[in-house]
N, C-alpha and C positions, 0 to 999 in steps of 0.2 A: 471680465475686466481686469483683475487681479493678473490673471496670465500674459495678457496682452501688455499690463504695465510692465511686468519683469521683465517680457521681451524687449519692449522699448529700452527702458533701460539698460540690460547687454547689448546692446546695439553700440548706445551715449559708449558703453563704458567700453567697448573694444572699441568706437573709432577714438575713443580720447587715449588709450593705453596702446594700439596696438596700429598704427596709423596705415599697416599694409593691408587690413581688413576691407574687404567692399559691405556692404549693405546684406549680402547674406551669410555674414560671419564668415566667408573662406578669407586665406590670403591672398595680394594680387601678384601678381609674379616681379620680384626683383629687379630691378632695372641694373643690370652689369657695369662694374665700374672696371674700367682698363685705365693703365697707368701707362704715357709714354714717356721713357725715360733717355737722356742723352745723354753722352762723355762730356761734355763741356758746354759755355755760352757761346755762340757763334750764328750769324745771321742768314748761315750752312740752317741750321736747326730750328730758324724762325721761321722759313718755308717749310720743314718739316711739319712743325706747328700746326701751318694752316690744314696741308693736308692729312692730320690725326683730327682734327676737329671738325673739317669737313666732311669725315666716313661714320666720327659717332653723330652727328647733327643726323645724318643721313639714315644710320643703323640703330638710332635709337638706343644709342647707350652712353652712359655717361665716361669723360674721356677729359684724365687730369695729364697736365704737360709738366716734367720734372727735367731741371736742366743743372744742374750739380753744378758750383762753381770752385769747388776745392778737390778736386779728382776722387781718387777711390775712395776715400773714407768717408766724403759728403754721400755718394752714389750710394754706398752702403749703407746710411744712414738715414735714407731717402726709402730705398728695398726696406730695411726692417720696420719702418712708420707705416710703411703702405698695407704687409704682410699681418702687423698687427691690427690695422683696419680692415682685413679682409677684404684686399682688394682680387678680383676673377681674374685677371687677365694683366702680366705685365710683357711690354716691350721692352727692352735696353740694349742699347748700343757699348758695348764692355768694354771696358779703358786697359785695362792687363789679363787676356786672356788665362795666360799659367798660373797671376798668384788669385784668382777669380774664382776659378773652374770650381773651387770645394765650394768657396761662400755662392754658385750659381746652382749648384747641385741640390743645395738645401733648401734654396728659395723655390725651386720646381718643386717641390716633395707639398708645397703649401700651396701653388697658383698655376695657372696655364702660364710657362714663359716661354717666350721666345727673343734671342738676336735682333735685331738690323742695324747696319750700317757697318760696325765692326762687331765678329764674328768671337765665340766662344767655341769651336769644334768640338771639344773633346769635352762638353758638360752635358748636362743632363736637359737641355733646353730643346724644345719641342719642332722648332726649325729656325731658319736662318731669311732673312728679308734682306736682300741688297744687290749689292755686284758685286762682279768676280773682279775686283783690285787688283790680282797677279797682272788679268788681261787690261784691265784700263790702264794701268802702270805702263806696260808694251804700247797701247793705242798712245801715250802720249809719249814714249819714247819714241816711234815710227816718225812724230810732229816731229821735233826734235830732229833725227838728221836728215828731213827734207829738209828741215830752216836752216841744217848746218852742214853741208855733205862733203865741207872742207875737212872739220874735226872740228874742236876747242875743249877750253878746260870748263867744265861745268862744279855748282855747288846747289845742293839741295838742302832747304830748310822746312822743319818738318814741327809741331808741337812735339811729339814723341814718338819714338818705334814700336815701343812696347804694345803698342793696340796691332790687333791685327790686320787693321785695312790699311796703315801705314806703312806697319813692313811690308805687304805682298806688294803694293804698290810703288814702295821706291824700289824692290829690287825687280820689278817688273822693267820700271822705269832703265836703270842700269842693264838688265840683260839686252832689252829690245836693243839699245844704245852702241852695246860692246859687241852688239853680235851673236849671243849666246843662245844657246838653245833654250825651249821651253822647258819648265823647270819650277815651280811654285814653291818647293820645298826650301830651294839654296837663297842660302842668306849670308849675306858681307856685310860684317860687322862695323857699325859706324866708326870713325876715329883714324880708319888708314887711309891713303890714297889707292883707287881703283882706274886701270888704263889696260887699253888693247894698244896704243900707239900712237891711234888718231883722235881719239876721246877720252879722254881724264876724267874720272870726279875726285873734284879734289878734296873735298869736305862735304859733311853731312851733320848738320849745326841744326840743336833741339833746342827748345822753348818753354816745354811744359804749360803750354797754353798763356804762358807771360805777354801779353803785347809789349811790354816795353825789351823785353828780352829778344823777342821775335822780332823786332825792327831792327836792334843791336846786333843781333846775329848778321842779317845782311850791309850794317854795315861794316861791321869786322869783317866776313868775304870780303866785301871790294876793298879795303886796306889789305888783307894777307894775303892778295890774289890779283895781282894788279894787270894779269894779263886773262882774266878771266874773262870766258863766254858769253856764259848764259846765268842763271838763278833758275832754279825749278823748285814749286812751292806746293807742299804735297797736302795743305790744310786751305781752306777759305778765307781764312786772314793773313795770311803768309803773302801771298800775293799782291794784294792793298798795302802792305804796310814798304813791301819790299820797294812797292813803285816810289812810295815816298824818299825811301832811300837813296833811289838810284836819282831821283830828281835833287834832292839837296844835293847830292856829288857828283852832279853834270851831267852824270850818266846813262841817263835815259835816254833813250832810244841808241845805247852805244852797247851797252851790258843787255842782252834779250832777257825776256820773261816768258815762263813755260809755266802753267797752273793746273790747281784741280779747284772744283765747284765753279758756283755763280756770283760769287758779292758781285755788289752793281758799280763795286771798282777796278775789279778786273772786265769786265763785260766794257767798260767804259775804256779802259787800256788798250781790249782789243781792238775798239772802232778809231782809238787815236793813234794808234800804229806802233804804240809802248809794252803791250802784252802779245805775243805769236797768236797767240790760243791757250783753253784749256778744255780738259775732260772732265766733262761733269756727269754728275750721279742725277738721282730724280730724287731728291730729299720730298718732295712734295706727295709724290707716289710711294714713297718709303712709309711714311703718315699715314696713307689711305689702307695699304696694303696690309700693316701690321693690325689694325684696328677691325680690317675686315678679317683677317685668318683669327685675332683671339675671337673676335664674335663668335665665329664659325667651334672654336673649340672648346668656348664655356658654353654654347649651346647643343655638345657632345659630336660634334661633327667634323672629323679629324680626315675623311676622304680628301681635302684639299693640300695636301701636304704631301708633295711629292716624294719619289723613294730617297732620292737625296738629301730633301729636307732642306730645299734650298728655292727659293723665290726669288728667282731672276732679273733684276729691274736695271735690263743694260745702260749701259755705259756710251756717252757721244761727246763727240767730239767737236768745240766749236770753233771757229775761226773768223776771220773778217765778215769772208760773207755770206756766213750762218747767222753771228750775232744779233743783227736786228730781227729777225724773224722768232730767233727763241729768248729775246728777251722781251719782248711783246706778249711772248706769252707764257711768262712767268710772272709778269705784272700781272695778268688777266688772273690767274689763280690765287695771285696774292691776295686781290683786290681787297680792302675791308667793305 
């Protein structure tokens, strides 16, 4: 009797002290906590959302969403709370790849990391989840002079260059435009005018994820550029905001719009004949993707990790009429 009471009570007293305990004093195995982490607030990253929470619901692991609203320093501050809760498994999407790369190196040495969206190459992170940006940059420069095959002056507004799914892609953007060979390395420095003859860009006007700055920018273009073409807007609020622009200044449907992603005001633009098209990413599959490959590598399983270290979630392109059909079903995935 005496035996049996102490055993009862080690029982009371590791499930009251030790709550991973089952019934025969083992532990139960951890339930993995993955962190997905983005560059900014953007409703780009609230489809990403669903599909980072739709792969842990699914893979049984617990899956926090961090969305930084003050750039590098919030994001940074985000990585060291996580790191010191011992989190398994971080995603991030890296806003300045070169001044990053030391403080991304450190944070591997502590968790399984990985990239998506915009890329850190040269860090110590374990692979890379997205698209090849140089190529979607050209896929919507190719748009571009089918809708233009006269020429024009074009201006591109952007949150920032410093991320590197922005630069590869406006200058994707630019070479497909001027004609230039393939090329991912070459980069033309915001601030001068860039022309082959028959295509300009005249400007290339950043934001730092400001909305009130990022509407301002396009309305400065149509002021300092009065014979301007097109807009091309290389972020998911760029686009919506610029439409507003070009609508207060009569402009609309006179001044074209070239975009990246899906807000459902550009998708909206497209079907009223105010946006050409854009190229969009799968921020949804970006979600599912990265949640499944940390699974995969806090449970020591690293075979899914190609030699490149690169997971490929192409790039399309949509237009009039595509629109309905792939906004039909990004509601469906959205659905709550």
């Amino acid at each position: 009797m005496r035996y049996s009471t102490f055993l009862l009570l080690g029982c009371v007293m590791c499930a009251a002290v030790l709550p991973g305990c089952d019934k025969s004093g083992t532990s139960a195995p951890k339930t993995p906590h993955i962190a997905y982490i983005t560059n900014g607030v953007a409703s780009f990253w609230t489809i990403a959302k669903f599909g980072a929470e739709a792969a842990g619901q699914n893979l049984g692991v617990n899956v926090s969403i961090h969305m930084p609203a003050e750039g590098i320093a919030d994001q940074k501050r985000i990585v060291e709370d996580l790191l010191t809760r011992g989190v398994d498994g971080i995603a991030i999407s890296v806003i300045d790849a070169n001044n990053q790369t030391g403080f991304l190196n450190e944070s591997a040495v502590h968790t399984k990391l990985i990239t998506h969206d915009a890329d850190a190459p040269a860090s110590a992170r374990l692979a890379y989840v997205g698209m090849d940006n140089y190529r979607a940059g050209r896929m919507l420069g190719e748009m571009i002079k089918r809708s233009l095959p006269q020429g024009g002056s074009l201006a591109i507004v952007v949150g920032r260059v410093e991320q590197d799914n922005a630069r590869k892609r406006r200058q994707g953007v630019i070479d497909e435009v001027l004609g230039r060979s393939f090329d991912s390395s070459r980069y033309d420095p915001p601030g001068q005018e860039i022309t082959n003859g028959t295509y300009t860009f005249a400007v290339t006007l950043t934001d730092q994820f400001d909305r009130v700055k990022a509407k301002a920018n396009c309305e400065d273009a149509l002021l300092r550029y009065p014979s301007l073409t097109a807009i091309v807007g290389l972020f998911a609020y760029n686009t919506p905001l610029c439409l507003e622009a070009l609508k207060q200044s009569g402009k609309r449907g006179t001044v074209k719009l070239f975009s990246f992603d899906e807000a459902d005001e550009t998708l909206q633009g497209i079907k009223d004949g105010y946006v050409v098209g854009t190229v969009v990413q799968n921020p949804y599959e970006y979600g599912v993707q990265s949640v499944t490959l940390l699974k995969e590598l806090i449970g020591g399983n690293s075979s899914t990790i190609p030699a490149s270290k690169f997971i490929d979630i192409p790039a399309r392109a949509i237009e009039k009429d595509s629109v309905d059909e792939f906004w039909a079903d990004l509601k469906k995935k959205t659905a709550s």
